[in-house]
C-alpha positions as CSV (number, residue, x, y, z in Angstrom):
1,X,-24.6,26.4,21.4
2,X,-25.5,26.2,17.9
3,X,-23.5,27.1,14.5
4,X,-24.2,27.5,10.8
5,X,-23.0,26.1,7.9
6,X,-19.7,26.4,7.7
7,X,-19.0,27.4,11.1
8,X,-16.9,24.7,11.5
9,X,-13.7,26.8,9.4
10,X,-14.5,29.9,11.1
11,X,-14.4,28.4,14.6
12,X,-11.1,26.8,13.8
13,X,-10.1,30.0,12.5
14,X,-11.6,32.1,15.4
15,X,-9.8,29.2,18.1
16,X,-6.3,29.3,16.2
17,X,-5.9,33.1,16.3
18,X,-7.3,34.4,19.8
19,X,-17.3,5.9,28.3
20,X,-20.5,5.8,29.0
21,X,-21.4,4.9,32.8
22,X,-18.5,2.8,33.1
23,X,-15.5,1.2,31.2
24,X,-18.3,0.1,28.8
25,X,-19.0,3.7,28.1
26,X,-15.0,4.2,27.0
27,X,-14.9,1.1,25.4
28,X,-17.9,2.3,23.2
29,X,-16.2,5.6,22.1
30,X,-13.7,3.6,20.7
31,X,-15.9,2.5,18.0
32,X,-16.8,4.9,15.4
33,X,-18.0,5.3,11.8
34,X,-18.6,7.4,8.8
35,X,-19.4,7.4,5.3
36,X,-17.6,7.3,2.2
37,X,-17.4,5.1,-1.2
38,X,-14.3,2.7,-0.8
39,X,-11.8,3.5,-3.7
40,X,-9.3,1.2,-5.5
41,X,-6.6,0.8,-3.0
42,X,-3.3,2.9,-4.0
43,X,0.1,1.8,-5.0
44,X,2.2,2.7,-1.9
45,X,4.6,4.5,-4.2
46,X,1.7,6.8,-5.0
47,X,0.8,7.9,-1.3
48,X,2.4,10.7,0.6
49,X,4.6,10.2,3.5
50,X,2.7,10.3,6.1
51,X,0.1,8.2,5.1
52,X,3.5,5.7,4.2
53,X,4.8,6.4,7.8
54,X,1.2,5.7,8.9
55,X,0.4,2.3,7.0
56,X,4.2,1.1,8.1
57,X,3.4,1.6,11.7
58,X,0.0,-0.4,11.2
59,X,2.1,-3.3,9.7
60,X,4.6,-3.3,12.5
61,X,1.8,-4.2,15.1
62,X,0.7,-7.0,13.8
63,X,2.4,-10.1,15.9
64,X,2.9,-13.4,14.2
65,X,-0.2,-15.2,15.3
66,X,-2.1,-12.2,13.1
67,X,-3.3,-10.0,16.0
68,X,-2.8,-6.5,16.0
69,X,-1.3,-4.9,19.3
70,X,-3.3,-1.5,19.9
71,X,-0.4,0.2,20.6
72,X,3.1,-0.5,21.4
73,X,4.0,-2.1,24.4
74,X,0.5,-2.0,25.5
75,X,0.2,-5.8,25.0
76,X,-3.7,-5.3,24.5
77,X,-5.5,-6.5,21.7
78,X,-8.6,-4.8,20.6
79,X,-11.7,-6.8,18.4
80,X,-12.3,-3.8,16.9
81,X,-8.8,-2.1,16.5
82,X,-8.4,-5.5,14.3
83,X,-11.2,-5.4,12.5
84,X,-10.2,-1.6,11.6
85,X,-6.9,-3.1,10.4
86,X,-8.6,-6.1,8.6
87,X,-10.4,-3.2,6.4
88,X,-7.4,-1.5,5.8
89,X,-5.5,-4.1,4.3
90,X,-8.2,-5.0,2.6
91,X,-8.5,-1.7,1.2
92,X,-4.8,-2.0,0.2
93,X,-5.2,-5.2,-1.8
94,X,-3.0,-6.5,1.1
95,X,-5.1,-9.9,1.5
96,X,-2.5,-11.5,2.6
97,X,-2.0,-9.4,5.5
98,X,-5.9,-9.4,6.5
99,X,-6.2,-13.4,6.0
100,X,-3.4,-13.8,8.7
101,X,-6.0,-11.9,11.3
102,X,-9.0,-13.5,10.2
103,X,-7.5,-16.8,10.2
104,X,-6.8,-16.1,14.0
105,X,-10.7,-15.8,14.4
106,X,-11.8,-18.0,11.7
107,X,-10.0,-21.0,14.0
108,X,-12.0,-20.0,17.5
109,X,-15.4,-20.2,15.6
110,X,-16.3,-23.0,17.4
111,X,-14.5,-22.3,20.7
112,X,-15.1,-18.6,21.1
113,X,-17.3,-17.1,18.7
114,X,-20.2,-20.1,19.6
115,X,-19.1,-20.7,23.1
116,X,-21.7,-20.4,25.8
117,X,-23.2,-17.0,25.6
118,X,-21.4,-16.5,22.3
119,X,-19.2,-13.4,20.7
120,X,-16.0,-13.0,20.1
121,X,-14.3,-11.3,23.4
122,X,-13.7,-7.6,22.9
123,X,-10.1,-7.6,24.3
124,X,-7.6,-10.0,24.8
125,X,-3.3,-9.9,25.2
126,X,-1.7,-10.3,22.2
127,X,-1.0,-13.6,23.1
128,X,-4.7,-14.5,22.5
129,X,-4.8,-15.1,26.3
130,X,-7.0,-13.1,29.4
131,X,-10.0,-12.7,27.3
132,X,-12.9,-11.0,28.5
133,X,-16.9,-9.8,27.7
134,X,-17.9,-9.6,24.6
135,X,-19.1,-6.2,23.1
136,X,-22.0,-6.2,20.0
137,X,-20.3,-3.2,18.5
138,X,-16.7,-5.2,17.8
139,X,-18.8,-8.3,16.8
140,X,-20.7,-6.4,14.4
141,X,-17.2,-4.4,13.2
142,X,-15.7,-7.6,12.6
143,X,-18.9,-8.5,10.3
144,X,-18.1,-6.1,8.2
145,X,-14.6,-6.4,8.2
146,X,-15.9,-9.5,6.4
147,X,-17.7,-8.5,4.6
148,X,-15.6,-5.9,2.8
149,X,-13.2,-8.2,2.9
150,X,-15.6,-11.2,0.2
151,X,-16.1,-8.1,-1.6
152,X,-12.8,-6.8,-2.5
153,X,-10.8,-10.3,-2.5
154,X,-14.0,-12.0,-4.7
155,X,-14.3,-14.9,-2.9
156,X,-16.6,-16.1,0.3
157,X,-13.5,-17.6,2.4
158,X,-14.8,-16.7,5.8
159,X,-19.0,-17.5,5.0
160,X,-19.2,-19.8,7.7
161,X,-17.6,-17.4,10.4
162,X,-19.7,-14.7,8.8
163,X,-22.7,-16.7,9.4
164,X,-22.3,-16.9,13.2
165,X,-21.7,-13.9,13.6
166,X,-24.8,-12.5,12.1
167,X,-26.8,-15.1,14.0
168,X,-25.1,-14.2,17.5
169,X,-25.9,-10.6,16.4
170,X,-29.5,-10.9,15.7
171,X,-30.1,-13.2,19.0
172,X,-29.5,-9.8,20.7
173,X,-32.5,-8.2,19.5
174,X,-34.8,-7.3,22.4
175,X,-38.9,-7.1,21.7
176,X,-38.7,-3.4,21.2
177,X,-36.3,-3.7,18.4
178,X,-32.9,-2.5,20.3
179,X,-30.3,-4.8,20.5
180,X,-28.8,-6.2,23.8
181,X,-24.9,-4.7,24.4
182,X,-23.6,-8.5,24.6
183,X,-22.6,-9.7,27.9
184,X,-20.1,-8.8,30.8
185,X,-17.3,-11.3,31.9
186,X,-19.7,-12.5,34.8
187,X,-22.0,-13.0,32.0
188,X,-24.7,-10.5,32.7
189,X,-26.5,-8.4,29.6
190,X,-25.1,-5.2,28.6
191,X,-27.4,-2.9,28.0
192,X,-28.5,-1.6,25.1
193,X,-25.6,1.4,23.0
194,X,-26.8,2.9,20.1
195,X,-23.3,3.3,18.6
196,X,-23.5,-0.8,18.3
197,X,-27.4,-1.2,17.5
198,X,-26.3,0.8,14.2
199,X,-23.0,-0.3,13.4
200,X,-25.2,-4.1,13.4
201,X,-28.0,-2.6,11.3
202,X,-24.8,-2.0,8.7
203,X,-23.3,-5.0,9.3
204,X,-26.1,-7.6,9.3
205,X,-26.9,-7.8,5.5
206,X,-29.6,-6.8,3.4
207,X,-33.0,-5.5,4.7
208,X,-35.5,-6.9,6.4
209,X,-37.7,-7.4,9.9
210,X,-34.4,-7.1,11.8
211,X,-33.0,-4.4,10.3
212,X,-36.8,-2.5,10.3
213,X,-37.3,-3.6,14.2
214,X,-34.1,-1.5,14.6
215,X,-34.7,1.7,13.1
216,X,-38.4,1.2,14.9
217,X,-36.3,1.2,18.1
218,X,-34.2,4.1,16.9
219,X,-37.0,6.5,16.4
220,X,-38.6,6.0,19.4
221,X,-36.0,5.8,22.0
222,X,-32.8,7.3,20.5
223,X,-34.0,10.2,18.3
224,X,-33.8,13.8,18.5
225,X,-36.1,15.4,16.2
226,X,-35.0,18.9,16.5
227,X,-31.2,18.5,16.2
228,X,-32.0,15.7,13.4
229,X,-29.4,13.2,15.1
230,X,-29.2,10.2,17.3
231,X,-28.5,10.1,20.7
232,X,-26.6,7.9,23.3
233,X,-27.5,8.5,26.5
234,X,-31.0,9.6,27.3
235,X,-31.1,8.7,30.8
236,X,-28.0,11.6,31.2
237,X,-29.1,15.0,29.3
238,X,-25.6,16.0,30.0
239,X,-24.2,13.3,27.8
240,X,-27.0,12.7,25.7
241,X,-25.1,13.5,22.4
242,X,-21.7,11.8,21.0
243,X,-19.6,13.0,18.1
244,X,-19.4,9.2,16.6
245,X,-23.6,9.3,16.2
246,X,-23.1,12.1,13.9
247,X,-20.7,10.2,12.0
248,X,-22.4,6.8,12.4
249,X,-25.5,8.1,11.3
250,X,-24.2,10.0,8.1
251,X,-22.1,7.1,7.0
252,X,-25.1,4.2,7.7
253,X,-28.1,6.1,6.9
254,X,-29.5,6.2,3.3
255,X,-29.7,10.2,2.4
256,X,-29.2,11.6,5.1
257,X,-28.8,15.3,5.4
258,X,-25.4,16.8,5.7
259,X,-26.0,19.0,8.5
260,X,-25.4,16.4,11.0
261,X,-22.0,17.0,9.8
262,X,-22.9,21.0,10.6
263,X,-24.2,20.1,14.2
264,X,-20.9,18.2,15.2
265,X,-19.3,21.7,15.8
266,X,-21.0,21.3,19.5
267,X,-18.0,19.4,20.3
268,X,-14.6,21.3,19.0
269,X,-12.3,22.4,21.0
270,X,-8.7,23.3,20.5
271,X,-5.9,21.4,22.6
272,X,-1.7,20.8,23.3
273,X,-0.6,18.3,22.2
274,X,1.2,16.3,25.3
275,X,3.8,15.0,22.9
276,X,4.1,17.3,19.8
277,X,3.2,19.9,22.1
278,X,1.6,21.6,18.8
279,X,-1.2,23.5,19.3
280,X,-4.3,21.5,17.7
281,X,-8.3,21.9,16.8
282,X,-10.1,19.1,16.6
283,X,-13.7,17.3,17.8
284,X,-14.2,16.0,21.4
285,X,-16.3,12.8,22.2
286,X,-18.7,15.2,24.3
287,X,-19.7,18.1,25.1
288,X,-17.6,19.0,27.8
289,X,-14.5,19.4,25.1
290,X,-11.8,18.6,27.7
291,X,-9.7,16.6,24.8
292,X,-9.6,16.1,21.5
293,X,-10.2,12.6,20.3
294,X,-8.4,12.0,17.4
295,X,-9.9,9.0,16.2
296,X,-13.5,10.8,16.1
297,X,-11.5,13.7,14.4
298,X,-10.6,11.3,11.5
299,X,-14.2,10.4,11.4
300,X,-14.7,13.9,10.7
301,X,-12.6,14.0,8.1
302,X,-13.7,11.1,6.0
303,X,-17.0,11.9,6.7
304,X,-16.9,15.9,5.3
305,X,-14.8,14.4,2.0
306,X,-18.0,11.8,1.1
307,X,-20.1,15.2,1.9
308,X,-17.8,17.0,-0.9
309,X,-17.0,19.1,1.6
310,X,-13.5,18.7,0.9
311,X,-12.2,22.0,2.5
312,X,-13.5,21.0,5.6
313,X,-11.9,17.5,5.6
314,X,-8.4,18.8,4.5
315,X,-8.3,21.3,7.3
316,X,-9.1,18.3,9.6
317,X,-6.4,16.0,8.3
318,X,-3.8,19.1,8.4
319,X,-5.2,19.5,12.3
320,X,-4.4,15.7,12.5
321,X,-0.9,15.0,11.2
322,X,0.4,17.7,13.6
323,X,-0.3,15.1,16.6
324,X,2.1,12.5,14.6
325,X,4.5,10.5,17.3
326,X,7.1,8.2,15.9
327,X,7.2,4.9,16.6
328,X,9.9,3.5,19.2
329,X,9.7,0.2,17.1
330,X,10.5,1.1,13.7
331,X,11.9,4.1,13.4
332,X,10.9,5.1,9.7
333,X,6.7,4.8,11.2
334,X,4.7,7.2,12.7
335,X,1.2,6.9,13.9
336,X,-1.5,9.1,15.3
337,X,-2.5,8.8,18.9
338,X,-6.2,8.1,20.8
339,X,-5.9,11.5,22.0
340,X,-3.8,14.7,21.9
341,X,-3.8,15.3,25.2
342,X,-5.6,13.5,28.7
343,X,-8.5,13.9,30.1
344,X,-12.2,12.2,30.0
345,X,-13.6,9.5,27.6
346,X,-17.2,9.8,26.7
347,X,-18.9,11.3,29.9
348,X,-16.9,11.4,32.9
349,X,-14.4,8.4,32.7
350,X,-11.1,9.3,32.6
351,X,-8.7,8.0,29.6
352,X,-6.2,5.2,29.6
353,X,-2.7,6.6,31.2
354,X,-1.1,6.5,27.4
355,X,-4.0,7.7,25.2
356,X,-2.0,11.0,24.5
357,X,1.7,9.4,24.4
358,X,1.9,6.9,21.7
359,X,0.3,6.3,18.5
360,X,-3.2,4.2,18.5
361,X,-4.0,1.7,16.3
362,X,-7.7,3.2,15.7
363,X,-6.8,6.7,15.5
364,X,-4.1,6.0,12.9
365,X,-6.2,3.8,10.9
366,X,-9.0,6.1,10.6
367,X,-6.5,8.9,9.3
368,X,-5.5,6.7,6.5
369,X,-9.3,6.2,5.9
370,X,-9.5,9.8,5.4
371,X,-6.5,10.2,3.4
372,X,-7.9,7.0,0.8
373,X,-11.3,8.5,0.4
374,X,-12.2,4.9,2.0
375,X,-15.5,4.0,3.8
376,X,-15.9,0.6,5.6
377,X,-20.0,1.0,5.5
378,X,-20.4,1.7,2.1
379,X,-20.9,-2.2,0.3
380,X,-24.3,-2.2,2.6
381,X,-25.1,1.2,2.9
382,X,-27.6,0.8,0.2
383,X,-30.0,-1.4,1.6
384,X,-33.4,-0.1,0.4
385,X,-35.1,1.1,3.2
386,X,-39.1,2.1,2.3
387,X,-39.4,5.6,2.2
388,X,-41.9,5.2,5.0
389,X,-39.5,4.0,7.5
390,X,-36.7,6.7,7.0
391,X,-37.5,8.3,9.8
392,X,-34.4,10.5,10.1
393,X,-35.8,12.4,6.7
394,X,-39.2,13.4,8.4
């Protein structure tokens, strides 16, 4: 099914009145993007209250060896639900709070991060402890977590860890120009995601036969020409498109067209809440629209505000806040869970038991991303790609 510009309100409208494969797959919807210019970090005193309830639930998961627990009581630690909060603090002017996680990293350079096959591992307990495979998209997240943060705290504190990461991400570069998924915990090759071969391309600076060997990969395996988008899954027409490409690609690609954003309304849906029990529309991570995924949602909504579609991203954000949970921790937080209600990750897997009953680092983070106009991609967005090789404009 196709819509038209604009569709997106008048389905929401018409609908309020009437991982991939394997856990690899789920693990890889939990990494999105989008695209806007990072602002100026707020006063606190200047934001509204949910966006205060919000960014005091963040602060409350972070444990005193600097790691950020993905939700409460979960006592799993995410690379790239910390790398999320690295930006946000960052974005806050709250250095302090993001050195205390990088520092955590910054000291298992050596250990970890250059270890054997290399990476940092993807989750861990929030002791540090049970580590296990390491993913390119978090590696590449964590890059530019690092990168955002040099930029916006004016110094180069963590070059060396930036360094070796970029290496360990460019050693994954196949002939063809894709980039290896990173490697299992019985150390066997993931294969090849296209929601982590871009987030690198962003990550890795600059421009040059690295980046250009990926989008040469890009256009020849993970492009559709007709819809104007990337893909995910080509050996599975049934799951061959994801709502984070759309948001991926706007945010990471130089000019490219807004009706990606258009195209995403393939995946609405509208959903009860299992906690709020509020009646919610929002984006799936598929096509089979069985839940809405709330993270991908705030994607949405940052996305459609750098588009100056700001309608669009308000409507989201309004869609958003009425999943809200408070926190059992701190009673003045609130945060925004993975999912309003349960059902499947990306293709067929089914969702952790608690992604629709408490509030999720990612999801909640990516709200306040929305509500701060702030866009983690944006410091090496511009990279200068010859007209020639933008293939997504042809």
């Amino acid at each position: 099914m196709r819509f038209g510009k604009y569709s997106f309100i008048i389905l929401i409208f018409m609908l309020n009145s009437c991982h991939k494969e394997t856990e690899e797959i789920i693990a890889q919807a939990t990494v999105p993007s989008v695209a806007l210019a990072p602002t100026e970090a707020t006063p606190e005193s200047t934001h509204d209250a949910a966006t205060i309830q919000a960014i005091l639930w963040v602060s409350t998961m972070q444990d005193k060896n600097g790691l950020f627990e993905s939700s409460e009581y979960s006592n799993s630690v995410s690379l790239y639900d910390n790398a999320l909060a690295i930006l946000l603090f960052t974005a806050q002017n709250d250095f302090e709070k993001a050195e205390r996680t990088l520092d955590y990293f910054n000291a298992k350079v050596t250990t970890e991060l250059e270890h054997e096959k290399g990476g940092f591992y993807q989750f861990r307990n929030k002791q540090g402890e049970n580590a296990r495979r390491t993913w390119l998209g978090d590696n590449a997240w964590l890059l530019i977590a690092i990168n955002n943060y040099h930029h916006h705290a004016k110094n180069q504190k963590y070059k060396v860890m930036a360094a070796a990461l970029t290496k360990w991400i460019i050693s994954l570069q196949d002939s063809d120009g894709g980039l290896w998924g990173g490697y299992d915990t019985d150390g066997s090759r993931i294969h090849k995601i296209t929601e982590g071969i871009i987030t690198a391309f962003n990550a890795v600076e600059g421009y040059d036969t690295f980046h250009k060997n990926i989008l040469e990969y890009l256009n020849i395996n993970r492009w559709d020409a007709t819809d104007n988008v990337l893909i995910a899954w080509p050996e599975n027409p049934t799951y061959n498109y994801a709502l984070d490409l759309h948001t991926l690609g706007y945010g990471i690609l130089e000019d490219y067209n807004t009706t990606v954003l258009e195209n995403a309304a393939r995946y609405t849906t509208t959903q009860t809440a299992t906690i709020s029990l509020n009646t919610i529309t929002g984006y799936c991570f598929d096509e089979d629209k069985d839940v809405i995924w709330l993270e991908g949602t705030a994607q949405m909504a940052v996305a459609f505000s750098t588009a100056k579609k700001t309608t669009e991203s308000q409507m989201l954000l309004a869609e958003i806040e009425k999943s809200f949970i408070s926190s059992n921790l701190n009673g003045n937080a609130k945060g925004i869970p993975y999912t309003t209600n349960h059902g499947t990750s990306y293709g067929a897997g089914i969702l952790w038991d608690n992604a629709d009953l408490t509030p999720a680092l990612s999801a909640t983070i990516w709200y306040i991303f929305a509500k701060q106009d702030f866009n983690p991609f944006t410091i090496q967005k511009s990279k200068n790609v010859p007209q020639e090789e933008r293939f997504w404009l042809k």
